[in-house]
C-alpha positions in Angstrom: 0.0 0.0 0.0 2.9 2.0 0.6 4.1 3.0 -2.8 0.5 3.3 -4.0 -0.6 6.0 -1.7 -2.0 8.8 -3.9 -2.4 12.4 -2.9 -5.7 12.0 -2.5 -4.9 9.1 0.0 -2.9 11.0 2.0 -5.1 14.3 2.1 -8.7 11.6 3.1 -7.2 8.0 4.2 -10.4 6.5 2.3 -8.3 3.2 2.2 -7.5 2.9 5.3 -10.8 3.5 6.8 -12.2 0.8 4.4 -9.3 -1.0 6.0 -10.6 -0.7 9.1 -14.3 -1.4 8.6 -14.1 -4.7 6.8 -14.3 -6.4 10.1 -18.0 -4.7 10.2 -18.6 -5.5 6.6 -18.1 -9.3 7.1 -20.3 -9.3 10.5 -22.8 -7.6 8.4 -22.4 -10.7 5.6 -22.1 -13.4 8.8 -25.3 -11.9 10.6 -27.3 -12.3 7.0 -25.8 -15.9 7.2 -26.8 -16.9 10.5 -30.4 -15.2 10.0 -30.9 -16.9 7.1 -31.8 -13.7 4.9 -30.3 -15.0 1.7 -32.8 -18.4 2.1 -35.5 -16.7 2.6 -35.0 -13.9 -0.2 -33.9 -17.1 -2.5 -37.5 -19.2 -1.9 -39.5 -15.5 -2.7 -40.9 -15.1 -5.7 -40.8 -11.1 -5.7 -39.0 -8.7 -3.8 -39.8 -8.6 0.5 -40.0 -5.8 2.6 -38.4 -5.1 5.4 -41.0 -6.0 7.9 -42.2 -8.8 5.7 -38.2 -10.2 6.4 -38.2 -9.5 9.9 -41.8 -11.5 10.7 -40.3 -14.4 9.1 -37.3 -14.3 10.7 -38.0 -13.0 14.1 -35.9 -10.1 13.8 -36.9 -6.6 15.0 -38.2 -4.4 11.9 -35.5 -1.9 12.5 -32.8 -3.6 12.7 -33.7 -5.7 9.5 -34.2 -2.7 7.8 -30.3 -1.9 8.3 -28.8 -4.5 7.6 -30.4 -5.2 4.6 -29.7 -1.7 3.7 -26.1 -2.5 4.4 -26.3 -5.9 2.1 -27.8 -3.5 -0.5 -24.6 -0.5 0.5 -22.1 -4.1 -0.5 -23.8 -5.2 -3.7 -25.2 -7.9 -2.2 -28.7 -7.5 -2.3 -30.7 -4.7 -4.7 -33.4 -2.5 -3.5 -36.4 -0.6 -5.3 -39.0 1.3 -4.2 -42.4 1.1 -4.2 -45.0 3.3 -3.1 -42.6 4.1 -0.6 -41.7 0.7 0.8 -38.4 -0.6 0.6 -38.6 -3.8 -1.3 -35.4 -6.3 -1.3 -34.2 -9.4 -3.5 -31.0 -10.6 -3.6 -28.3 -10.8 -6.1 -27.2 -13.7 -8.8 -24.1 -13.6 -6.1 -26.3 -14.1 -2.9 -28.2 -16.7 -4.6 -25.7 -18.8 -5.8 -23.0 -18.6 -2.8 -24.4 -17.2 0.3 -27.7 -19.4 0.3 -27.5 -22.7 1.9 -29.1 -24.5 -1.3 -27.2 -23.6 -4.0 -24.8 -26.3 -5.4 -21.8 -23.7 -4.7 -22.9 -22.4 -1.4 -20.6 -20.8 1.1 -23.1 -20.8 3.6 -21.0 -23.5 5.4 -17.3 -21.2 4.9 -19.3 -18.4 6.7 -20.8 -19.6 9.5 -17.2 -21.1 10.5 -16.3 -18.1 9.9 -18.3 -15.8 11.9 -18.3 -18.6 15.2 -15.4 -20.2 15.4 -12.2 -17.9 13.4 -13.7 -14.4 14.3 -13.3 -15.4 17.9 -10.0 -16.4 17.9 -9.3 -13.5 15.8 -10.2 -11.3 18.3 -6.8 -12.8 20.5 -4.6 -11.6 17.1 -2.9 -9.6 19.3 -2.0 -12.4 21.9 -0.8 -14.5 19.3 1.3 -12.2 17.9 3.1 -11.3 21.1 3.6 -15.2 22.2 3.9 -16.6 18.9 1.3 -19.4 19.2 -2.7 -20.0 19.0 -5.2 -19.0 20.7 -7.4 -21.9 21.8 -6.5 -22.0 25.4 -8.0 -18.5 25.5 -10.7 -18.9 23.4 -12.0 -22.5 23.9 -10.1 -23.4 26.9 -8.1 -26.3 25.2 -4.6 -26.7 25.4 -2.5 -25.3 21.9 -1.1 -28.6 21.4 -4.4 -29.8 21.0 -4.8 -28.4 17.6 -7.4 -30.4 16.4 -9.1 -31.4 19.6 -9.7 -28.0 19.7 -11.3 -28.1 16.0 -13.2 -31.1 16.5 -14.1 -30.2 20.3 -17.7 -31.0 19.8 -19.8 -32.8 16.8 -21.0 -29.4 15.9 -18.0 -27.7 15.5 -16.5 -31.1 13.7 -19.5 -30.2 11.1 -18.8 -26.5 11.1 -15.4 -27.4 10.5 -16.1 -29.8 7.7 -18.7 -27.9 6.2 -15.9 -25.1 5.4 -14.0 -28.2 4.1 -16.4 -28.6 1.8 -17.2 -25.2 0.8 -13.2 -24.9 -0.1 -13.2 -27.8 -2.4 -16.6 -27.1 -4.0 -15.4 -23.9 -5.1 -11.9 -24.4 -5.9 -11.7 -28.1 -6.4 -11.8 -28.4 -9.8 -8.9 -26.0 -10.9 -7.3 -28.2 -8.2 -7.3 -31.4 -9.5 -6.8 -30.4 -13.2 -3.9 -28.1 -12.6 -1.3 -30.9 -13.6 -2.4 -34.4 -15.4 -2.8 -36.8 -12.8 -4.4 -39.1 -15.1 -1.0 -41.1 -14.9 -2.0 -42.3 -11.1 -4.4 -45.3 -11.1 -4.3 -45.4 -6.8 -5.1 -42.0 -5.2 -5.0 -41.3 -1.2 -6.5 -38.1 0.2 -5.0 -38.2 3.1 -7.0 -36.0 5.8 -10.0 -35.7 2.8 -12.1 -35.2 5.4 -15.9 -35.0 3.5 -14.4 -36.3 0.4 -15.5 -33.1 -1.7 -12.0 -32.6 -3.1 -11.7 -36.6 -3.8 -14.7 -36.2 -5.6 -13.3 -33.5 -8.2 -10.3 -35.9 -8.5 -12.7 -38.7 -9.2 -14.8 -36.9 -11.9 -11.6 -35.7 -13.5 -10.0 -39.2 -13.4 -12.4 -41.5 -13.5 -10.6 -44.2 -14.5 -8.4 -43.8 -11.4 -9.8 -45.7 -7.4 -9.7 -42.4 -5.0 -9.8 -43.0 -1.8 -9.9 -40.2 1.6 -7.4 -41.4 5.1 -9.0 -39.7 7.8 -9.1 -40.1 11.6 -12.4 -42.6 12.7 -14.4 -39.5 13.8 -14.0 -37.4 10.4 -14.9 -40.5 8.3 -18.0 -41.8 10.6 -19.2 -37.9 10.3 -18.6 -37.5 6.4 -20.9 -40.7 5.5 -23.3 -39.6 8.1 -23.7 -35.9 6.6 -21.6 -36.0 2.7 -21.6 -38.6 0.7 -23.3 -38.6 -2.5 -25.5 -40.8 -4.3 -23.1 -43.1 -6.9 -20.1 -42.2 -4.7 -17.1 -43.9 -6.6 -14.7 -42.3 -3.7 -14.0 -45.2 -0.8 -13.1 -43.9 2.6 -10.5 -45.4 5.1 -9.6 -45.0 8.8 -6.7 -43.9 10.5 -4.1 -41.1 11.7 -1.6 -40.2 9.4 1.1 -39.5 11.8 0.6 -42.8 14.2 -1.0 -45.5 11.5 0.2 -47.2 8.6 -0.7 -45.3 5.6 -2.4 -47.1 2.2 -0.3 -47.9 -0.5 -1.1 -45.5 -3.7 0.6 -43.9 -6.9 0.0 -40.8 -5.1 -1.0 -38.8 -2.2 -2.7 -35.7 -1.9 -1.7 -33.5 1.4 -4.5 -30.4 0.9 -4.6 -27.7 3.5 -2.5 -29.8 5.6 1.4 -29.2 5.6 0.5 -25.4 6.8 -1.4 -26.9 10.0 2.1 -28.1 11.5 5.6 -26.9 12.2 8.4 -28.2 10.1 9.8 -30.7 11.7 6.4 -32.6 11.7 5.9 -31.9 7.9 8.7 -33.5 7.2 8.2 -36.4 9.2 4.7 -36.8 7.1 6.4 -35.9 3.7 9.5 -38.6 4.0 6.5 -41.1 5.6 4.8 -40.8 2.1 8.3 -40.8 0.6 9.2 -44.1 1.8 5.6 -45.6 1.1 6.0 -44.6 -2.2 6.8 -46.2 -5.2 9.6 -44.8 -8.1 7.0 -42.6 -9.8 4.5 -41.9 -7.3 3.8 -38.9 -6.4 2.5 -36.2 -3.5 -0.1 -33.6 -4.6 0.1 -30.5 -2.0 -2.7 -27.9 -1.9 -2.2 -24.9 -0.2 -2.7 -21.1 -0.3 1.2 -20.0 -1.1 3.0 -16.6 -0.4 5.1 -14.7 -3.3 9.1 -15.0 -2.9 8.8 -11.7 -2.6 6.8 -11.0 0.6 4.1 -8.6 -1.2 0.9 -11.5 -1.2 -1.4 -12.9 -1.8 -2.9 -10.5 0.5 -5.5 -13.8 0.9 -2.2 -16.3 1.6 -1.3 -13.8 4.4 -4.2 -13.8 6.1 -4.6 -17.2 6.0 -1.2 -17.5 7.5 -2.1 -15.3 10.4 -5.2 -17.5 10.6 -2.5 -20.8 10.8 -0.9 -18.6 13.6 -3.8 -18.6 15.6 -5.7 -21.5 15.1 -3.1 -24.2 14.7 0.7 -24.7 15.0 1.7 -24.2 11.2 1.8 -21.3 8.6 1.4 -20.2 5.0 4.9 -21.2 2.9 6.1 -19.7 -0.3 7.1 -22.0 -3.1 10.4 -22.3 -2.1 10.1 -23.6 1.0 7.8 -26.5 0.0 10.7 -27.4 -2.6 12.4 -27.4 0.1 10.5 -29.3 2.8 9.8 -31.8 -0.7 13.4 -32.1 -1.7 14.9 -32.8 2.2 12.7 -35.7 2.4 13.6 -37.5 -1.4 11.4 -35.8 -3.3 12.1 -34.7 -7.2 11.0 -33.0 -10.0 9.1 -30.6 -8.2 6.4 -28.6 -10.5 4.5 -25.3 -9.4 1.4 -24.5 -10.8 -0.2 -21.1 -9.1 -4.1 -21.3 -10.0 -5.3 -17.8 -9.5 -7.6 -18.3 -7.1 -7.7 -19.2 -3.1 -4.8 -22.6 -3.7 -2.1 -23.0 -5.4 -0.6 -26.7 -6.4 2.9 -28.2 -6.1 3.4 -31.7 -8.1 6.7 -34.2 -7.0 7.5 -37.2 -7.5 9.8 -39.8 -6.1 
């Protein structure tokens, strides 16, 4: 932002005080989420008004009124008027991500969002000062316990996996065809949790058996709640730290190498390694830094995220090469997709 600070910036800081507001904007979005505006707008056939929106969703009149003003201030709902009355319907947007039945709904991403991050979030400053998460302070569970903390209740497991699942829906696809895998007749997911990115890999490969490693809880929960009818994608139990993992051409590791600290990534990368067979592979999926230090500005927050949530971090390319080459791995390929992830290919 520095070198890009106009004269006009410097005279009204209308950045900055966008800056500092988006906290409000996404508890405006959240709020919508959790009241379940966007369903309600998405089953009407015309345009509601405020009061009609409050009745249905038990909210007080006024304070519907603003914040589906605000939705409308974002670009996230539309407004006319008629006869005086506010009438509001939502966007194509609103519809087709921030409604729970849309086939690429975020409704899932948000409400982990808005419960569970923003919370810790608000300890950002603790974190930064001692270096580590937050869930002692915020959930009152040890920070070792990274993922008892995550999966603390069955609620928060499905909150958890639901934003699984909203990732992979959205961005699985560009995932899975970012390099040829079509080479690889045994794939393992290992931590797939709901199976939604296994599922891309499956459609895109279908000649190839996909199948998700997860711990007992996450696999019992994702048939309960996620599978789908003529699922092709088999799932198997286990840890992938403690338990033999299965034998495959290769392994995909997405969102998982920036939960941990080195020395535990590279005791999971040379245990795929020496499960591997000359030619397989490991497929890592994770939001990656620029050598450079100037973004993703996404990447960065999700590496303050990893700081206080979990024991890990966000990693340029680099220094996946490098975690990938200390532990055998070769011909390491990097294939940035644009969007949220980026993909590294190697192979033994």
């Amino acid at each position: 932002m520095a070198e890009h600070l106009s004269q006009s910036e410097l005279d009204y800081p209308f950045k900055l005080l966008e800056y500092f507001n988006g906290f409000r904007i996404s508890k405006v979005i959240f709020s919508a989420c959790e009241l379940g505006v966007f369903d309600l707008l998405l089953k009407s056939q015309e345009p509601l008004s405020a009061q009609h929106v409050a009745r249905e969703l038990n909210a007080s009149v006024d304070g519907m009124e603003r914040l589906l003003d605000a939705l409308v201030g974002i670009e996230i709902l539309e407004v006319e008027m008629s006869g005086g009355t506010a009438l509001y319907s939502s966007s194509d947007v609103a519809n087709l991500y921030l409604a729970k039945g849309s086939a690429k709904s975020l409704h899932d991403m948000i409400i982990y969002q808005s419960q569970t991050v923003y919370p810790l979030w608000n300890n950002m400053v603790d974190a930064v000062r001692e270096g580590k998460n937050q869930n002692e302070k915020t959930f009152g569970i040890p920070p070792a316990e990274v993922f008892q903390a995550i999966y603390r209740s069955e609620e928060e497991m499905l909150k958890f996996m639901g934003l699984m699942n909203s990732d992979w829906v959205l961005d699985g696809h560009d995932i899975v065809t970012a390099f040829n895998l079509s080479c690889f007749q045994s794939i393992v997911d290992l931590g797939g949790c709901t199976g939604a990115l296994a599922r891309e890999i499956s459609k895109a490969y279908p000649t190839s058996s996909v199948t998700v490693f997860d711990l007992p809880r996450v696999v019992e929960t994702a048939q309960k709640h996620f599978t789908q009818e003529d699922d092709t994608v088999e799932f198997q139990t286990g840890d992938f730290f403690t338990d033999e993992i299965p034998p495959a051409d290769l392994y995909v590791l997405a969102r998982i190498i920036h939960d941990w600290p080195e020395e535990k990534c590279l005791m999971l990368l040379k245990k795929i390694y020496d499960t591997c067979k000359p030619g397989g592979g490991v497929l890592v999926v994770e939001a990656m830094l620029f050598e450079n230090r100037r973004g993703p500005i996404m990447a960065q927050i999700f590496s303050l995220n990893m700081l206080v949530q979990t024991e890990g971090r966000e990693r340029p390319p680099s220094e996946y090469k490098n975690l990938l080459t200390k532990t055998g791995f070769s011909n390491v390929q990097v294939c940035r997709t644009g969007k949220s992830y980026d993909v590294i290919l190697a192979t033994r």
